[in-house]
C-alpha positions as CSV (number, residue, x, y, z in Angstrom):
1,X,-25.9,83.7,189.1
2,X,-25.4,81.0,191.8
3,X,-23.1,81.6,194.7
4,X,-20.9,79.0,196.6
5,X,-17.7,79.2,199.2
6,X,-16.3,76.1,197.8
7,X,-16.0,75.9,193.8
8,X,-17.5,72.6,192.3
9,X,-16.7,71.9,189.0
10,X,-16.1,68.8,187.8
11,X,-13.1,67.1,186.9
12,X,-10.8,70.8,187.9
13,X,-9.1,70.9,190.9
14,X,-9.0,74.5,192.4
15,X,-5.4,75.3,195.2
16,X,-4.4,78.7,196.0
17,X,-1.6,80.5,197.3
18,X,-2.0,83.6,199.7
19,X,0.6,85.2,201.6
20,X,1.1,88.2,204.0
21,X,4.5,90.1,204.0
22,X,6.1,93.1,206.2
23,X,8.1,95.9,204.9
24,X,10.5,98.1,207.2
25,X,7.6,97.3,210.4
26,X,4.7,98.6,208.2
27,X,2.1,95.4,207.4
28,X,1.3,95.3,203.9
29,X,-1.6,92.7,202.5
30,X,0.0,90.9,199.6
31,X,-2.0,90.7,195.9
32,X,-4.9,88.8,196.2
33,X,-4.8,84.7,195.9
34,X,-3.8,83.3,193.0
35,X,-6.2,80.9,191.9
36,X,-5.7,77.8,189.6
37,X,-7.8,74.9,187.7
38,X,-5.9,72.0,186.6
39,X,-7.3,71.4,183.1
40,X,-5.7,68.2,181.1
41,X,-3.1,68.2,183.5
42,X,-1.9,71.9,183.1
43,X,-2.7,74.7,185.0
44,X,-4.5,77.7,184.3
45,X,-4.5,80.9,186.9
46,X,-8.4,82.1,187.3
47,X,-8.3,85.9,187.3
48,X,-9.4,87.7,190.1
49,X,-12.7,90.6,189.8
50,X,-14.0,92.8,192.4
51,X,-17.0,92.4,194.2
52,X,-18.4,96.2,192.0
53,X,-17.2,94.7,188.6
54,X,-19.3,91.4,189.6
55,X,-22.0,93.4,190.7
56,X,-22.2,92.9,194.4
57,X,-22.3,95.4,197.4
58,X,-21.5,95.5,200.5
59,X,-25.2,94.0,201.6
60,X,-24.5,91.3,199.5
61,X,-21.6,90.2,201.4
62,X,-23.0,90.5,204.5
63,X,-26.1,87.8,203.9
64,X,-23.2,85.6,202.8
65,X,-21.8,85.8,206.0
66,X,-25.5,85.3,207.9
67,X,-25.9,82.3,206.0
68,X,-22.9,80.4,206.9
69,X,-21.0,82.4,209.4
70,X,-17.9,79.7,209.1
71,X,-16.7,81.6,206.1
72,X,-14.9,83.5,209.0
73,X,-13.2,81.1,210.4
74,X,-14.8,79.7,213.5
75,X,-18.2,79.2,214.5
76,X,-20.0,81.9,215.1
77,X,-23.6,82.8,215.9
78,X,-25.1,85.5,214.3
79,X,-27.4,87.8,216.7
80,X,-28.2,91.2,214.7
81,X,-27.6,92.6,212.0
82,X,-27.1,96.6,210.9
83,X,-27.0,96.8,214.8
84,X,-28.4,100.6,216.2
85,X,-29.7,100.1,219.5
86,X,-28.0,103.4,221.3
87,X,-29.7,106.8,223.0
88,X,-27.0,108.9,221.9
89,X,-26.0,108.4,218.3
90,X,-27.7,106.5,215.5
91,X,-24.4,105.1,214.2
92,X,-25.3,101.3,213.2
93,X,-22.7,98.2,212.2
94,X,-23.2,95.7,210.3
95,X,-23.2,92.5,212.4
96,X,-23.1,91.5,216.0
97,X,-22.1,87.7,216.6
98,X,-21.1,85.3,219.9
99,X,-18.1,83.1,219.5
100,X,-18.4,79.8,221.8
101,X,-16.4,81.7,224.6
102,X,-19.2,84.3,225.1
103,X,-17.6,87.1,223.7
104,X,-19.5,89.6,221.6
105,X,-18.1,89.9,218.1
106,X,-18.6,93.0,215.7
107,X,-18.2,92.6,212.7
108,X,-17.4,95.2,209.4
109,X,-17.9,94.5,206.4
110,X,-16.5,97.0,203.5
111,X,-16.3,95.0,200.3
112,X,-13.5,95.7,197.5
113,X,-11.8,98.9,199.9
114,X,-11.4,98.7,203.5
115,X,-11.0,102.5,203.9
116,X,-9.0,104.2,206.4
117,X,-11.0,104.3,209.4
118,X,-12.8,100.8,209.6
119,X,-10.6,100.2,212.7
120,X,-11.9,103.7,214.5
121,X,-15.2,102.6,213.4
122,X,-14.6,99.1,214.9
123,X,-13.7,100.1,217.9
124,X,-16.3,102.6,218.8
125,X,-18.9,99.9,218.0
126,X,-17.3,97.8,220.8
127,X,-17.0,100.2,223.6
128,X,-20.7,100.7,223.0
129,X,-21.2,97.1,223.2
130,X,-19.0,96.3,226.4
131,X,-21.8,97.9,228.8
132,X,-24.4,95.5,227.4
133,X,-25.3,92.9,230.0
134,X,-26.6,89.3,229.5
135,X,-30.1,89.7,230.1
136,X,-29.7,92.8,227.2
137,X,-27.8,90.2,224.7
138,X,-30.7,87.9,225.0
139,X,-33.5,90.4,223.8
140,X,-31.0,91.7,221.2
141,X,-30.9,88.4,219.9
142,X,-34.8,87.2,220.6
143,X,-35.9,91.3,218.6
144,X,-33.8,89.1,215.9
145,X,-35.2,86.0,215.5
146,X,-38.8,87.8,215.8
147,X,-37.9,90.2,212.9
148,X,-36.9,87.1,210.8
149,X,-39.8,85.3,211.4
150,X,-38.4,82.3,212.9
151,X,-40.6,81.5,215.6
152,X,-37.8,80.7,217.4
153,X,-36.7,81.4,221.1
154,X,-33.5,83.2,222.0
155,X,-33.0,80.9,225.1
156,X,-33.1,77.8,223.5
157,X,-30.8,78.8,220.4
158,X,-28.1,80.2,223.2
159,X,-28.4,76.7,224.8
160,X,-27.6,75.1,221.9
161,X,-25.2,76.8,220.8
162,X,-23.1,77.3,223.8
163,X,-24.0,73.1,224.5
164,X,-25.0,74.5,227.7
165,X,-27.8,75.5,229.8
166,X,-26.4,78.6,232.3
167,X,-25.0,80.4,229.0
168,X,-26.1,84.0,230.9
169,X,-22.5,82.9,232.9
170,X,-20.8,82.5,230.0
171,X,-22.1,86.3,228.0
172,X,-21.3,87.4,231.5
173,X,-18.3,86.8,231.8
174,X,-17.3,87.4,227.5
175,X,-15.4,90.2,226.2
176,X,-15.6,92.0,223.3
177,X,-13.8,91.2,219.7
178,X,-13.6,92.5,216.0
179,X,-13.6,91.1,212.5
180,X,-13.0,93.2,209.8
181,X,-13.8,91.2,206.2
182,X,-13.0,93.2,202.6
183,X,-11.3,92.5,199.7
184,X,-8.2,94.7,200.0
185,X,-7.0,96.3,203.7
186,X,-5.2,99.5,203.1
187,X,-1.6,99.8,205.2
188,X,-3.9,102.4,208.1
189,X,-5.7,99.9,208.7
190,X,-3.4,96.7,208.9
191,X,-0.7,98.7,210.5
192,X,-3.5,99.4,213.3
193,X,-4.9,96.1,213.7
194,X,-1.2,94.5,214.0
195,X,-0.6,97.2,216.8
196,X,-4.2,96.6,218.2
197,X,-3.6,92.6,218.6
198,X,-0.1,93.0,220.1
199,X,-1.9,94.6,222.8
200,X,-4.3,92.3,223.4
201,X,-7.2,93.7,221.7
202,X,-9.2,91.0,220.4
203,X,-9.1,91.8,216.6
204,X,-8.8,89.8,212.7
205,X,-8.6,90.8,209.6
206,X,-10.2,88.7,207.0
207,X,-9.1,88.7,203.2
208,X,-12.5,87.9,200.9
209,X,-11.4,87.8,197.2
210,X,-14.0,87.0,194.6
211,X,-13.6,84.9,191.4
212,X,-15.7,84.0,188.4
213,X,-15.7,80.4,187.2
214,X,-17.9,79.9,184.8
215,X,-21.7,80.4,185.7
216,X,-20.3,80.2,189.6
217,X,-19.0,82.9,191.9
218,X,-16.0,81.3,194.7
219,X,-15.2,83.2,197.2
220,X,-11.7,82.7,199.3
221,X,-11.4,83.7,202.6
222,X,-8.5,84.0,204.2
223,X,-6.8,85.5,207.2
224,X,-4.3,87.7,207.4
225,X,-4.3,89.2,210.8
226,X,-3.4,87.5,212.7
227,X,-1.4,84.9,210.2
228,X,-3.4,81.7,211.3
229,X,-0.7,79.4,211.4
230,X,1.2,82.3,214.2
231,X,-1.8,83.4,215.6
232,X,-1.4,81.0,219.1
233,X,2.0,81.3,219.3
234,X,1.3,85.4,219.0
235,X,-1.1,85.0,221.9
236,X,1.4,82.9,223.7
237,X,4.1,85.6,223.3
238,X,1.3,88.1,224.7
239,X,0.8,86.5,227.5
240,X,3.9,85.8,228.6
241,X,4.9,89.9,228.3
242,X,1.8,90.5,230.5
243,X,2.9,88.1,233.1
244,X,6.7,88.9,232.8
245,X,5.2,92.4,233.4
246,X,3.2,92.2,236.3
247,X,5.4,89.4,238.1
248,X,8.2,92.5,237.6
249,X,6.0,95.1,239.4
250,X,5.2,92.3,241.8
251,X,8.9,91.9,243.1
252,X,10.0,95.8,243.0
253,X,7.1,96.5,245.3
254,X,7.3,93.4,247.5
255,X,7.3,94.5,250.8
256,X,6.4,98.2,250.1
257,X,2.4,97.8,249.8
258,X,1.3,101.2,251.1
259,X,-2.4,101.9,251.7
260,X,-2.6,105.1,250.6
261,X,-1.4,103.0,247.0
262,X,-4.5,100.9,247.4
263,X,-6.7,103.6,248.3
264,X,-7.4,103.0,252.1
265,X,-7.4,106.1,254.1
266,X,-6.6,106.4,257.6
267,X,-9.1,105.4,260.0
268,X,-10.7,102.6,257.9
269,X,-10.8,99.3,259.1
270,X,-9.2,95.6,257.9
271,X,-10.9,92.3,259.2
272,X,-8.8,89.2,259.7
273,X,-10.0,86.6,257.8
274,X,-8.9,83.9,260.1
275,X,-11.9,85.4,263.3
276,X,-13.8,88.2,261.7
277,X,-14.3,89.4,264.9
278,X,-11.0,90.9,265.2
279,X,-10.2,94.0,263.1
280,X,-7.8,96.7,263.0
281,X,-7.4,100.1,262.0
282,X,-5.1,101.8,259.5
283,X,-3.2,104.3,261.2
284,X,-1.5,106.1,258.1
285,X,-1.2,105.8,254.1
286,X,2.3,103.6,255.0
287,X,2.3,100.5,256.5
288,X,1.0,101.0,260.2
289,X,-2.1,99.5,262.0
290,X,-3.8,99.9,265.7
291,X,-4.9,97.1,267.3
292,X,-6.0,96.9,270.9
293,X,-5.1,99.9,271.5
294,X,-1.6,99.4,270.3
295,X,0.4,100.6,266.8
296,X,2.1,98.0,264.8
297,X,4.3,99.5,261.8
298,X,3.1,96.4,259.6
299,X,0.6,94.3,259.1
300,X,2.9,91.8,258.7
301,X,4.1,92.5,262.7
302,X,0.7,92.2,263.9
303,X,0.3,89.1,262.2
304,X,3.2,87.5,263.5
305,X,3.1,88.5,266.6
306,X,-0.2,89.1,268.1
307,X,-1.9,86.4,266.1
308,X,0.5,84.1,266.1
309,X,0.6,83.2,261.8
310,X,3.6,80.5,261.3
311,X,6.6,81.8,259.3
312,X,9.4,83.7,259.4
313,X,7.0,86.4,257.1
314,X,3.6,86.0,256.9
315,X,1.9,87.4,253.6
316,X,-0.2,89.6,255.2
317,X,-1.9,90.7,252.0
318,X,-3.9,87.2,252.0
319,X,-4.6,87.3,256.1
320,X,-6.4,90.8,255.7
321,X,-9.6,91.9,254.1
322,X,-10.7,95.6,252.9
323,X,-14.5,95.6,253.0
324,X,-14.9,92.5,250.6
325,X,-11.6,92.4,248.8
326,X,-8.8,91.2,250.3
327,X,-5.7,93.0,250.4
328,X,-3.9,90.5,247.9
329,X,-6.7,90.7,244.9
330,X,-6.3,95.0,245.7
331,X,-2.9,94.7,245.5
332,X,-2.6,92.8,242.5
333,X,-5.3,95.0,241.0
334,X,-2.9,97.9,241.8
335,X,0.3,96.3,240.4
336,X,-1.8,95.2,237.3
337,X,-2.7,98.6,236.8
338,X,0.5,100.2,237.6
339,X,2.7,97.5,235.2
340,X,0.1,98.6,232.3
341,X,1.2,102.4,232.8
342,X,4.6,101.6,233.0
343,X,4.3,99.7,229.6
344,X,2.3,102.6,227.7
345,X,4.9,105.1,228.5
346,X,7.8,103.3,227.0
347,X,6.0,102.3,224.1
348,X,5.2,106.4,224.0
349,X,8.7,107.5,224.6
């Protein structure tokens, strides 16, 4: 039985409607498209099968997606499939895929029923994939092409695909992301991946629904989490909470940074990044510093005063350096971390 994305046949026009509602906060996936042809100028719905009464499994949707990963949305590369490379369990997924920003993409497969726990499953796939360096991704992907057959090199495909040749920046720097692809999600599992996305976890949910047409099989993809048409706007709005956020923690602690916050102890030194050569010490887990001999309750005090930094209050935090870091990216680091906590315990409460 032939197999195609896109139905062709002749003189029918195919258009579909698909929709995604919400019901007192709970996500609930609509029916499945409704499908038409336009036959002598009158149309005529195509009803919908499953992927069991049709005959397919779950394997079967999977080599669709190898062989023309755009079904999903984007353009993805493929790397490996029923994915088990770990010491500690031997829990496999199905595929693991780049995107062209570098990120690693896992990807579930589950046919005509999502299940419950796809989205558990999901995410323990990617925490065991975030520790997976460049150089690893490579020879993930080049154990691939050598079980195909291809003859091909993992190198050259990543230069291609990425259009450029230092892509081992690019994985370096990637995150992590999940598709989930079935026929039907149950409420667990949308419910979850809404709440997932609004906190910035990479995640999408895509619809597959299967229809017979004759001799043909057409398959309609479709997102529903995020709904395409909101889904920059959603990562707009995300963005701009974070930032809200942080820039909040920013100005309540302006003027308050405390080592013993940032995790310098007493004793430990601070280089001036204007003459390395001069350094101070941190005197307590407040504020104060010893220079020369002499305590200054600030850093902002020494600054100004012995070292002679124009304005009425220099920003200290960008004049000073811990070890490598300086104070400003440790600070930020700590509000960062600090605005995150704040946010997880009024969405507990």
């Amino acid at each position: 039985m032939p197999f195609s994305f896109c139905p062709c046949i002749s003189e029918n026009v195919l258009f579909s409607l698909g929709l995604l509602v919400r019901f007192r906060s709970h996500p609930v996936a609509a029916p499945p498209k409704i499908m038409f042809t336009i036959e002598n100028n009158m149309a005529k719905e195509v009803a919908t099968q499953t992927f069991k009464e049709l005959g397919y499994v779950e394997r079967d949707l999977q080599k669709w997606i190898i062989s023309d990963p755009s079904m999903l949305g984007e353009e993805l590369l493929i790397i490996q499939e029923e994915f088990d490379r770990w010491t500690e369990t031997r829990e496999r997924f199905d595929l693991l895929a780049l995107d062209q920003d570098g990120n690693l993409v896992i990807i579930e497969n589950k046919r005509d029923d999502s299940g419950t726990d796809v989205t558990w499953q999901a995410l323990k796939y990617v925490s065991y994939c975030s520790t997976l360096t460049s150089e690893q991704i490579v020879q993930i992907f080049q154990d691939y092409l050598d079980k195909l057959g291809t003859g091909k090199s993992a190198e050259a495909e990543l230069r291609e695909f990425f259009y450029h040749n230092e892509f081992a920046s690019i994985l370096d720097q990637g995150d992590q992301r999940i598709i989930l692809v079935a026929a039907n999600f149950r409420r667990e599992v949308t419910s979850t991946a809404i709440w997932l996305f609004e906190r910035d976890i990479k995640i999408k949910c895509i619809k597959v629904t299967p229809y017979k047409l004759g001799e043909n099989i057409v398959i309609a993809p479709e997102q529903i989490i995020p709904v395409k048409e909101a889904e920059e706007y959603l990562m707009q709005l995300a963005e701009k909470r974070r930032a809200k956020n942080i820039a909040t923690a920013a100005n309540a602690l302006r003027g308050r940074l405390k080592f013993s916050e940032l995790g310098i102890e007493p004793g430990e030194e601070l280089v001036y990044v204007r003459d390395v050569a001069k350094t101070c010490t941190v005197v307590d887990g407040e504020q104060s510093v010893k220079y020369d001999g002499r305590v200054f309750p600030t850093l902002v005090s020494l600054a100004k005063e012995l070292f002679q930094e124009d304005g009425k209050r220099p920003h200290a935090p960008l004049l000073f350096r811990y070890g490598t870091d300086l104070l400003a990216d440790i600070h930020k680091e700590y509000i960062r971390k600090k605005s995150e906590a704040k946010e997880n315990a009024n969405e507990q409460s």
